[in-house]
N, C-alpha and C positions, 0 to 999 in steps of 0.2 A: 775486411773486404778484399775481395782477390781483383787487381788489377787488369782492367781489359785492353781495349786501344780505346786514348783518350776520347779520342770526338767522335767515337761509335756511341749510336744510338741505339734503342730497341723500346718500343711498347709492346706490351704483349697482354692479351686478357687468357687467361687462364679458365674453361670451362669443364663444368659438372654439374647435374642435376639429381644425378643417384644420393640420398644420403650418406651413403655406406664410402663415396668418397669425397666428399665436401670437408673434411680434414686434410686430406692429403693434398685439394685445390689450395686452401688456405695458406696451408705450409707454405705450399711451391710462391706462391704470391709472395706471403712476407720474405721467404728467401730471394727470388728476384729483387724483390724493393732492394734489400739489405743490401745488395752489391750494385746500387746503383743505376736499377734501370725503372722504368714501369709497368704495374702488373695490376691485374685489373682479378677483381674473383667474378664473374660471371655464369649463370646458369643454363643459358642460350650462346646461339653464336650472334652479338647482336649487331647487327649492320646498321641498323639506324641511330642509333645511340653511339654506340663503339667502331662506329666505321674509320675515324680515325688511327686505329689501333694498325702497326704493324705486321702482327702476326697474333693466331688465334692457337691456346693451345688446348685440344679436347682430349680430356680423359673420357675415356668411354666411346671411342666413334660409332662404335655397330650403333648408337642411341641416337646416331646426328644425318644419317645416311640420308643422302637427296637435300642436307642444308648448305652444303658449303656450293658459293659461288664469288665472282669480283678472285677471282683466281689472280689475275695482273696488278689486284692493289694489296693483296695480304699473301703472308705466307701460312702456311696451313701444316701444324705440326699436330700430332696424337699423339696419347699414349694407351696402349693398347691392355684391353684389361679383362679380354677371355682369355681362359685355358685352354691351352690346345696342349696336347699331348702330340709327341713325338711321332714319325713315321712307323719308327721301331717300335711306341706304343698304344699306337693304334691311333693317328691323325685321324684319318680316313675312315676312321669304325665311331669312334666316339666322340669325335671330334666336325664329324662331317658337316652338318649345319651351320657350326661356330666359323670353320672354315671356309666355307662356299662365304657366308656375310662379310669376312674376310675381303678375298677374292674380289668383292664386289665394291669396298668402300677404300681399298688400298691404293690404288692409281690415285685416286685425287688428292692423295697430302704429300707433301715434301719433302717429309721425315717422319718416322714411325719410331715411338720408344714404345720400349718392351721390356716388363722389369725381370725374367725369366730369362737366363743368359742361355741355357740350352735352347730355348723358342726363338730368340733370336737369332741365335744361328740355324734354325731348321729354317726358317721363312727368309734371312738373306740369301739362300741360296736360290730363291725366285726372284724376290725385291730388292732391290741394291739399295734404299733408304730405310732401310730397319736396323735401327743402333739399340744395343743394350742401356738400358738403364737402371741402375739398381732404386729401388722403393724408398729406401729409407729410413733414419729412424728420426722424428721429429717431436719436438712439443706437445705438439696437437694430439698426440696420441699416448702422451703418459701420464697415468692415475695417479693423484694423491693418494688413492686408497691400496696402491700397490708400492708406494715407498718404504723404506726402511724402516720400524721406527711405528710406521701405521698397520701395520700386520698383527695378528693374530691369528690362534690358533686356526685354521679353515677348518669348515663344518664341514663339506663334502670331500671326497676323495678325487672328482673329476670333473672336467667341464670344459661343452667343447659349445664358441662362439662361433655362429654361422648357420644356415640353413640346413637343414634336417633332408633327410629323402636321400636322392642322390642314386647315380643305376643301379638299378636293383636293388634301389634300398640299401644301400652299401653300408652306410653313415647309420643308419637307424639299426643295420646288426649287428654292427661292432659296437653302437653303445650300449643296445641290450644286450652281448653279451659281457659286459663288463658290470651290468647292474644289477646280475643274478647274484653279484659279488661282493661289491661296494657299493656307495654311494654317488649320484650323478647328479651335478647342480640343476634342477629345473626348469631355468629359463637358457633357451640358445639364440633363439632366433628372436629379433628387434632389438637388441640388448644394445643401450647406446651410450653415451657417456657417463655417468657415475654408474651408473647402473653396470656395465659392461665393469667397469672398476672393481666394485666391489665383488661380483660377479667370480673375477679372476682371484682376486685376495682370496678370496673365502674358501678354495679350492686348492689342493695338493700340489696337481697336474693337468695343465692345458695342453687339450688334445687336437693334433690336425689331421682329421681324415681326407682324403679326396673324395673331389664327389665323383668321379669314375675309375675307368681302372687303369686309366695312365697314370704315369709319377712325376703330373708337374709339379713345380715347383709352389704352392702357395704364396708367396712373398710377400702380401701382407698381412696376412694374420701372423706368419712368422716373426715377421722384424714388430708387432705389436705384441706379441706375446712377449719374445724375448726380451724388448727394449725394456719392459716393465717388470723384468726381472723375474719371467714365470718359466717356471720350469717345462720343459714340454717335450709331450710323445707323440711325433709324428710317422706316417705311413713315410716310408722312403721315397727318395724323391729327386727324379734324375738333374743330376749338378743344382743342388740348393744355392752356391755360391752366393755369396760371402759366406754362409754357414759352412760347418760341415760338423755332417754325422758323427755322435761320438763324443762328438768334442764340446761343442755349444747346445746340444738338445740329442735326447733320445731319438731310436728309429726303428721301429719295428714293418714285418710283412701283414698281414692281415691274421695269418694263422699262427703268429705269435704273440698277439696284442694281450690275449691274458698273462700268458707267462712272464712276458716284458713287464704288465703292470704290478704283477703280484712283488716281483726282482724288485724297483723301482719304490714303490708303498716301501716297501720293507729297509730301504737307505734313502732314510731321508738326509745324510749327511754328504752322501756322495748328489743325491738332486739337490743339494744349495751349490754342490762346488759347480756344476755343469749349468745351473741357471746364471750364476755369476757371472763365467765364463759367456752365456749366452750372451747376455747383456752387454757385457764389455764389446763382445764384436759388434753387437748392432749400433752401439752407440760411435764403434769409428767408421759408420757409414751414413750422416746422416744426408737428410736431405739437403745442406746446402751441399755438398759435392754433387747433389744430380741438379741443383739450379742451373750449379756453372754450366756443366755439360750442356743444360736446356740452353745456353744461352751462347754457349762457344757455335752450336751448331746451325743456331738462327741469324747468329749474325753474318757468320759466312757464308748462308743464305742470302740474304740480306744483300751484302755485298757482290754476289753472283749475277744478283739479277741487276745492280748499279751498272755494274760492267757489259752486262748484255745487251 
């Protein structure tokens, strides 16, 4: 437990309603508890119930817009979980909608985390409360069925978790053109805990496309892939940080993606050393270093407005 200032306090409820992140709420929860404060998992923002609460922290805001109010009894922290691409990669083209909702639900909170450390720095230079926060790598999101030990030969050669589609069908051409060729695991999209598991085991190479034609960052399907020790061919992707290319996962352009794969199938000894290496970085980033962060920046919060 990392020591704070004694006689500070914090509650804080922690909200999500998406499935897809009610592991990452959970995490953050039990990592709060662990260091000593209070954390609450909540799917609302709930005032009636949790009105006592300190401070509320929403994953997902564009999902809460027109809920937050009592602004002078809570502190109002998010973290922020659209993609937006860069200026240089088109904010403004393929990002326009994501950003105007932006734009719109941003004033009202205090502090803005953002697990994409190049997005972070595009949008502080509007917002002065946008801190980077990196994702993670947690519990909550590593498979039995992708441990040492429990592996087996994979029946498919690829497999990519996440929704399908994507502009112009992006995501649906890249993996048909890969299945003129090999094999592609079946299920992508609902794929949730064992199932998601085995999903990945059973598979060569976990792939991450974007779904447009900027180079965010993904961050957690990345730190979920690699935490569980899967190999992975991602579209390139501006400052992945803590990753990097090469090193911790494959990277390919769009019109290299067969070539890449073909190279890759063909050294499987060289994708154990770079999944390893994957792993190892995601796991010296987990989530409690982004508790503390949630919680250094709340409480000086916290203490700003004592003083005001």
């Amino acid at each position: 437990m990392t020591s704070f200032v004694p006689e500070a306090a914090l509650s804080l409820g922690v909200v999500a309603e998406r499935k897809y992140f009610l592991p990452y709420r959970d995490a953050m929860v039990r990592a709060v508890n662990d260091e000593g404060f209070e954390a609450r998992a909540l799917t609302d923002i709930d005032y009636e119930n949790h009105g006592d609460l300190d401070a509320f922290l929403v994953i997902g805001p564009h999902k809460y817009r027109g809920r937050l109010k009592h602004h002078d009894r809570h502190i109002f922290a998010a973290v922020q979980t659209e993609q937006f691409p860069t200026p240089e990669a088109g904010a403004y083209t393929f990002g326009k909608e994501r950003y105007a909702i932006f734009q719109e639900f941003a004033p009202e909170y205090d502090v803005i985390f953002e697990w994409h450390r190049n997005t972070a720095r595009f949008l502080a230079k509007r917002y002065g409360h946008i801190v980077w926060l990196p994702y993670g790598s947690f519990g909550e999101m590593l498979y039995p069925e992708c441990e040492s030990g429990a592996e087996r030969e994979p029946e498919y050669d690829f497999v990519f978790i996440g929704a399908l589609g994507g502009v112009d069908g992006r995501r649906d051409k890249l993996i048909d053109a890969l299945a003129t060729r090999w094999s592609i695991h079946p299920e992508s999209q609902g794929v949730w805990g064992a199932k998601k598991g085995r999903a990945l085991a059973n598979s060569r190479i976990a792939l991450n496309i974007h779904f447009d034609h900027g180079a965010t960052f993904e961050s957690p399907r990345l730190f979920e892939y690699l935490s569980n020790g899967r190999f992975t061919l991602s579209e390139t992707a501006a400052d992945p940080h803590p990753f990097v290319e090469g090193r911790d996962y494959a990277a390919f352009f769009a019109n290299q993606l067969v070539d890449k794969a073909a190279w890759w199938l063909d050294h499987p000894e060289e994708r154990a050393r770079v999944a390893a290496q994957g792993r190892e970085t995601a796991h010296r980033h987990p989530i409690e270093k982004s508790a503390r962060a949630v919680i250094r920046r709340l409480l000086v919060e916290k203490a700003r407005r004592k003083m005001s």
